[in-house]
C-alpha positions in Angstrom: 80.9 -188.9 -80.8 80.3 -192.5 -79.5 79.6 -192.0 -75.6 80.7 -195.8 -74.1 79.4 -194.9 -70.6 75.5 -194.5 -72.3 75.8 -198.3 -73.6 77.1 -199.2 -70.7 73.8 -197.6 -68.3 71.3 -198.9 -71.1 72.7 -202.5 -70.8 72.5 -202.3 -66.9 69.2 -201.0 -67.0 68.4 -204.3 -69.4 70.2 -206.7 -66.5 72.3 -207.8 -69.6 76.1 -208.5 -69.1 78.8 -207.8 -71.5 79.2 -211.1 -72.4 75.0 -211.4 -72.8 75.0 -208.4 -74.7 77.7 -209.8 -77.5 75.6 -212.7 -77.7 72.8 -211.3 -78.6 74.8 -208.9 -81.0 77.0 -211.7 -82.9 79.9 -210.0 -80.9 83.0 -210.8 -78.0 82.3 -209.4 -74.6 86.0 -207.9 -75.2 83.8 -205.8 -78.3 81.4 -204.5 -76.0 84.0 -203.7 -73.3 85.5 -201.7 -76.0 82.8 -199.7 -77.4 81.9 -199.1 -73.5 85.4 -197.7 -72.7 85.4 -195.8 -76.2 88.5 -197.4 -77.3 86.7 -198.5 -80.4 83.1 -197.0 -82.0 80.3 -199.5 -82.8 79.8 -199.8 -86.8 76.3 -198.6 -88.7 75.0 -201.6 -88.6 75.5 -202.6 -84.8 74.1 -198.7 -84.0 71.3 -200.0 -85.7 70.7 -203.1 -83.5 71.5 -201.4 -80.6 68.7 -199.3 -81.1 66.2 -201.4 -81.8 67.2 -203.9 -79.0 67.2 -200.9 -76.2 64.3 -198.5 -78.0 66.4 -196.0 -77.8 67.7 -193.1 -80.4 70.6 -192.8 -82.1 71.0 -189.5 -80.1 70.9 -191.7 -77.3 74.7 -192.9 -77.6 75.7 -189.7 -78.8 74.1 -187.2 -76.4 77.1 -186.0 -73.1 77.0 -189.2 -70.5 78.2 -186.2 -67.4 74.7 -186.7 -65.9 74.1 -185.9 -62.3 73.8 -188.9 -60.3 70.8 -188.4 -58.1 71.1 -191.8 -56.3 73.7 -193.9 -54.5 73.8 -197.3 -54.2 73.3 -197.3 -50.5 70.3 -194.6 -50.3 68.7 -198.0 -51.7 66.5 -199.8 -49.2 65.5 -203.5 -50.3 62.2 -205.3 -49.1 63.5 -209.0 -48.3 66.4 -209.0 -50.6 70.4 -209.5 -50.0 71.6 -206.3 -50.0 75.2 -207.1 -50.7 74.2 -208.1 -54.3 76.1 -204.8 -55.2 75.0 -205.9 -59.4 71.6 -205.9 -58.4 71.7 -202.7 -56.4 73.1 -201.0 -59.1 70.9 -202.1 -62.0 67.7 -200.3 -59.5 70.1 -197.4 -59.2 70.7 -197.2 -63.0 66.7 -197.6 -63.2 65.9 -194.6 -60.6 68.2 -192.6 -62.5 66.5 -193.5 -66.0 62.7 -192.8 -64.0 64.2 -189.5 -62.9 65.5 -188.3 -65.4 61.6 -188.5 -67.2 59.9 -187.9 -64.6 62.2 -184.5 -64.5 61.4 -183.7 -68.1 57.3 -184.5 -67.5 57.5 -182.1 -64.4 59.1 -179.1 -66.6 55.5 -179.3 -68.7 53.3 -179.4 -65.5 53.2 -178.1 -61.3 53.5 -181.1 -59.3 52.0 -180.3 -55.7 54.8 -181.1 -53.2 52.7 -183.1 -50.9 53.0 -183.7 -47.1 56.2 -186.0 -46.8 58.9 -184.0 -46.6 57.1 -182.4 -43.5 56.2 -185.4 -42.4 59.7 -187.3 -42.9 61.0 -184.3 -40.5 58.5 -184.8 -37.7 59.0 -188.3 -38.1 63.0 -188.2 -37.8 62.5 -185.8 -34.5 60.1 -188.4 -33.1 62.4 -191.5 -34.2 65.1 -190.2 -32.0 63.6 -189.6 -28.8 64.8 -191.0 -25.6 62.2 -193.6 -25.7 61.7 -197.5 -26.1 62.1 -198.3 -29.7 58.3 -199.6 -29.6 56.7 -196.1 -28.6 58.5 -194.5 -30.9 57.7 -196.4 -34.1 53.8 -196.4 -32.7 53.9 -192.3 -32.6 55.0 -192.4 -35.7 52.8 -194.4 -37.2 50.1 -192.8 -35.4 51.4 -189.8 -36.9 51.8 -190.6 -40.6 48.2 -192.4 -40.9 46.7 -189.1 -39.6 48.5 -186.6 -41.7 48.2 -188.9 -44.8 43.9 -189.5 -43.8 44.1 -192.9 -44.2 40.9 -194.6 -44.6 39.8 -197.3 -42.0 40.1 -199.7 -44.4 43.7 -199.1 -46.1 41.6 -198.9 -49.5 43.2 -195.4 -50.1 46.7 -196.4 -49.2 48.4 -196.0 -52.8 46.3 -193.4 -53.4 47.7 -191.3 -50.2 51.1 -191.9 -50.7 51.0 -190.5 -54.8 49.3 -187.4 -53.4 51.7 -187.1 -50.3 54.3 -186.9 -53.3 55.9 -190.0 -53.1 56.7 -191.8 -57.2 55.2 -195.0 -57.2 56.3 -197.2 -60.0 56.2 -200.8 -60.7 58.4 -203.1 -62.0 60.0 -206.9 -62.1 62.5 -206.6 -59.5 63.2 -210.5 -59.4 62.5 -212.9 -56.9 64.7 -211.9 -53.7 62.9 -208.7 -53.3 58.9 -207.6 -52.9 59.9 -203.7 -53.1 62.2 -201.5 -52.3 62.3 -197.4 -51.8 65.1 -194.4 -52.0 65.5 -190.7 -51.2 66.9 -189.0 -54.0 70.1 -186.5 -53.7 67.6 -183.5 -54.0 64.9 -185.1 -51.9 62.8 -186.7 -54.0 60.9 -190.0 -52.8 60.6 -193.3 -54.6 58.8 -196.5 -54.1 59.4 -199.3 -56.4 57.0 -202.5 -56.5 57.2 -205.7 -57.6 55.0 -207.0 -59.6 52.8 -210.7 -59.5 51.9 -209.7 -55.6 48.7 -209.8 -54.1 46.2 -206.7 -53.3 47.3 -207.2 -49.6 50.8 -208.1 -50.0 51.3 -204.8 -51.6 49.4 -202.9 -48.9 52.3 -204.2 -46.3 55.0 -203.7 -49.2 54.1 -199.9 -49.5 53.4 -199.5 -45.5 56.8 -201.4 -45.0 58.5 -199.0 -47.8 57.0 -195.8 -46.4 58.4 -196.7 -42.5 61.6 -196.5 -44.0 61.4 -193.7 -46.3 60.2 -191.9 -43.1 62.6 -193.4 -40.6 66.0 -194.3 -42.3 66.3 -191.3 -44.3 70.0 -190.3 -45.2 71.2 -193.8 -43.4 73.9 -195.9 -45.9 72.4 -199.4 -46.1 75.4 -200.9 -47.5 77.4 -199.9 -44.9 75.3 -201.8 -42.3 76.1 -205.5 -41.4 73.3 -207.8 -41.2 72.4 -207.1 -37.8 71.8 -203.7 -38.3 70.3 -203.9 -41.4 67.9 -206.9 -40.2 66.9 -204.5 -37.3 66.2 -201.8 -39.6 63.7 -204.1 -41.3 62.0 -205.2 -38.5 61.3 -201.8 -37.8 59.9 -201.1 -40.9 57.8 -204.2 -40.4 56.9 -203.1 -37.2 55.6 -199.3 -38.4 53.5 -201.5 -41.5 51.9 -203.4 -39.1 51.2 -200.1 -36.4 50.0 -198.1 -39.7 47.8 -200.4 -40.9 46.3 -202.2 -38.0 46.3 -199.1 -35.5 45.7 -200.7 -31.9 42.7 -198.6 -31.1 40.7 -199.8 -34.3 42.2 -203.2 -34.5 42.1 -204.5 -30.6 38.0 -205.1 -30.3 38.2 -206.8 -33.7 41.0 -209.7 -32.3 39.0 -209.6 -29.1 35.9 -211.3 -31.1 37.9 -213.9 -32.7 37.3 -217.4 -31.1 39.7 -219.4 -33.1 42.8 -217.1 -33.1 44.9 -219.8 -34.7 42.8 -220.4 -37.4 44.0 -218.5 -40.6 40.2 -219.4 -41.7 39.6 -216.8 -38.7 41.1 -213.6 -40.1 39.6 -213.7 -43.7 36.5 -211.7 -43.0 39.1 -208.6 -41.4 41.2 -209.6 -44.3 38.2 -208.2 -46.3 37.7 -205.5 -44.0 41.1 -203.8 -43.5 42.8 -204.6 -46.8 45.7 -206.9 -45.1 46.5 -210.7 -45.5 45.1 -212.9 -43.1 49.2 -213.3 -42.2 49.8 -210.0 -41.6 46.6 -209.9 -39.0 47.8 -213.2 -37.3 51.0 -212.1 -36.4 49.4 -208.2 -35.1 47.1 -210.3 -33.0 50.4 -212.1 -31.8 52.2 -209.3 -31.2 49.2 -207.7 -28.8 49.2 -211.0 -26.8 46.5 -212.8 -28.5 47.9 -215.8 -29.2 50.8 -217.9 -27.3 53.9 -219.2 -29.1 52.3 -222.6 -29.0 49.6 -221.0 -31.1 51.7 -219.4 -32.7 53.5 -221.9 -34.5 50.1 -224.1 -34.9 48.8 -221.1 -37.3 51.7 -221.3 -39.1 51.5 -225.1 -39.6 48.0 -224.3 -40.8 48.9 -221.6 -43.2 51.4 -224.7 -44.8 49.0 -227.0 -44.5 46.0 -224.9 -46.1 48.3 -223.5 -49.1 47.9 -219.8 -47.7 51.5 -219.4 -48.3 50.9 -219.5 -52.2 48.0 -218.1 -52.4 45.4 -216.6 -49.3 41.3 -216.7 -49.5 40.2 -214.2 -51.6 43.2 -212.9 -53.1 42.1 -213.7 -56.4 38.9 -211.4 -55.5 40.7 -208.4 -54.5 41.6 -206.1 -57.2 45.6 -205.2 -57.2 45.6 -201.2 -57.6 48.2 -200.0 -60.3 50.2 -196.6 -59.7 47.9 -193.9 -61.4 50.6 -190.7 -60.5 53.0 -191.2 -63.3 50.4 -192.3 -65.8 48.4 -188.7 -65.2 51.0 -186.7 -65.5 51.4 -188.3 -68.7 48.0 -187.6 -69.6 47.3 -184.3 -68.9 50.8 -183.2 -70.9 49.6 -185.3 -74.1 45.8 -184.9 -73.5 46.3 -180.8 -73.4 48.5 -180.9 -76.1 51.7 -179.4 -74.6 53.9 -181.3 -76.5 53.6 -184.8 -78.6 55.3 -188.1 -78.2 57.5 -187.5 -81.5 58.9 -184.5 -79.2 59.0 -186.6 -76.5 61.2 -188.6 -77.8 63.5 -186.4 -79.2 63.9 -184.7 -75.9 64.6 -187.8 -73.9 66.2 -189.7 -77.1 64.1 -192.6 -76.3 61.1 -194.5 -77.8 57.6 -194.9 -76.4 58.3 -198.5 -76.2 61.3 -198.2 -73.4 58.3 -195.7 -71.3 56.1 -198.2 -71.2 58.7 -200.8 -70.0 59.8 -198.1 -67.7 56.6 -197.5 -66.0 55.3 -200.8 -66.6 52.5 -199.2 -68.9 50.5 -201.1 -71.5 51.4 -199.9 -75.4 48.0 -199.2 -75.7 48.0 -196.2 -72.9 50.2 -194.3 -75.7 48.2 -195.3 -78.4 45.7 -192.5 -78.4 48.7 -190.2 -78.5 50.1 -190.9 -81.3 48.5 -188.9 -84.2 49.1 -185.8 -81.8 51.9 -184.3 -83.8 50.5 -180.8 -85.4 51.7 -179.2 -82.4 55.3 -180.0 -82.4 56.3 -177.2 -84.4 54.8 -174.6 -81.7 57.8 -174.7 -79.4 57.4 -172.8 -75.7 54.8 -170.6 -76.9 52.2 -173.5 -76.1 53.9 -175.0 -73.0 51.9 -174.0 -69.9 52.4 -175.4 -66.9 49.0 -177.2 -65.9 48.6 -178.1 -62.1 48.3 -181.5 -61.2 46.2 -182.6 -58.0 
């Protein structure tokens, strides 16, 4: 039987509308409202296009739509975005639930190392609310999580750390509004999402900014807040990036060579150095009492003036480092043969195709999967579970 509620999460996981949808389908936004509230069942023909247009299987629409849902809209935490924009919220919810749900069915093939941050997340919250002033506390913290995740002086490792810590990184187009955003699932399982089209550095801060309140605002309703609370909450993510990856102790004799402190031109060489844009280092050096508000505001005029705003020396030079986590997993289940992407799809009754734009991977990751299919017929006898490091 026609499930209406499965059209209806495949066409907010698209961003598409009712009325957008019909469009696109020859039909009346009061037909799709329909076949979403099951008072009518779409015709062969229209199965068909919906198929194709959401790379989905029949099975898809006709498979039970009583999922658990793992996320709420306001365990979602936005990197410069309007959180009130409940549609948008919801379209990243419906997309977590989608990631999930395969990143459930991967994990069933394969051992997944827990990682350190549900520990650290715990030590964190203990630390968070202590009796002290709101700018020891996020520095401990900071402190904290860049020694139990082993940063590297330079950042370089930062993505890297976080997969391993057992954090999902994925990346997608999250529109303009919003560089990133994170979320605890409902049985404790943490996301980062990414935007694309962002610098190397810009997504250093985006995933220090993300992990500050994965670690600090855990269990807190962000919808609920009103903007003053929320916009507090940011600034202390913004104020744990900047502790995590500019520790005082290592950064302090670097700003205390600078000449010129309100000169971007100044910070590109410890831009190279420390992975972070020459923005993010201005406004550290700020903050420590380097520069005066006068300055300040001159660095800023500069950064207008220069162009840094659209684009920062050597950000063309500095490789942008993908999520690898998902992508392995993927790799060892096909790569060792314990199942096939025909049976992957009939498990999750979707095509390749919607994976890749899932996970933002290119077609031809897949590719040299796709002649794996003598195994299919082998069931559980040739399912071990591998261990992933």
């Amino acid at each position: 039987m026609f499930q209406g509620e499965n059209l209806q999460k495949i066409r907010t996981l698209y961003g598409l509308s009712r009325k957008e949808l019909g469009e696109q389908l020859q039909l009346s936004e009061q037909a799709i409202w329909q076949f979403e509230n099951q008072i009518t069942n779409p015709k062969f023909e229209v199965m068909v296009k919906l198929k194709e247009l959401f790379d989905v299987k029949t099975q898809f629409f006709l498979q039970d739509s009583k999922s658990e849902a793992v996320f709420q809209e306001g365990s979602v935490a936005y990197r410069l975005a309007d959180i009130h924009s409940r549609k948008k919220t919801y379209t990243e919810v419906t997309y977590l639930q989608f990631i999930y749900e395969v990143i459930t069915q991967l994990e069933s093939y394969v051992n997944v190392p827990m990682g350190e941050i549900h520990e650290l997340r715990n030590k964190t919250l203990q630390l968070y609310y202590q009796e002290a002033s709101p700018e020891k506390r996020i520095q401990a913290i900071a402190t904290l999580a860049r020694k139990v995740l082993a940063i590297a002086p330079d950042n370089g490792d930062l993505l890297l750390k976080l997969e391993k810590s057992g954090i999902y990184v994925v990346e997608k187009d999250i529109g303009d509004k919003a560089d990133a955003y994170s979320a605890w699932s409902a049985n404790n399982v943490a996301f980062i999402v990414l935007g694309i089209k962002k610098s190397a550095v810009r997504r250093q801060f985006d995933l220090a900014h993300e992990l500050g309140h994965l670690l600090m605002h855990h269990n807190i309703d962000i919808l609920s807040l009103d903007k003053t609370t929320y916009n507090q909450l940011e600034s202390e993510a913004n104020q744990f990036a900047a502790n995590f990856l500019l520790p005082e102790e290592m950064i302090l004799p670097e700003f205390q060579k600078l000449k010129k402190v309100s000169n971007p031109d100044a910070y590109i060489e410890l831009k190279a150095k420390y992975n972070v844009s020459i923005q993010a280092l201005e406004m550290r050096a700020y903050k420590l009492g380097f520069l005066t508000p006068q300055q300040n505001s001159y660095f800023y005029r500069q950064i207008t003036y220069k162009g840094y705003k659209t684009e920062e020396p050597l950000d063309s030079d500095m490789p942008l480092k993908r999520p690898g986590k998902i992508r392995s997993l993927f790799h060892v289940i096909l790569s060792n043969q314990l199942t096939t992407l025909p049976d992957m799809e009939d498990v999750l009754k979707i095509k390749t195709a919607l994976l890749e734009k899932l996970f933002s991977i290119e077609s031809t990751f897949f590719e040299r999967y796709q002649a794996n299919e003598t195994f299919s017929n082998y069931g559980e006898i040739l399912r071990p579970k591998f261990n992933v490091k």
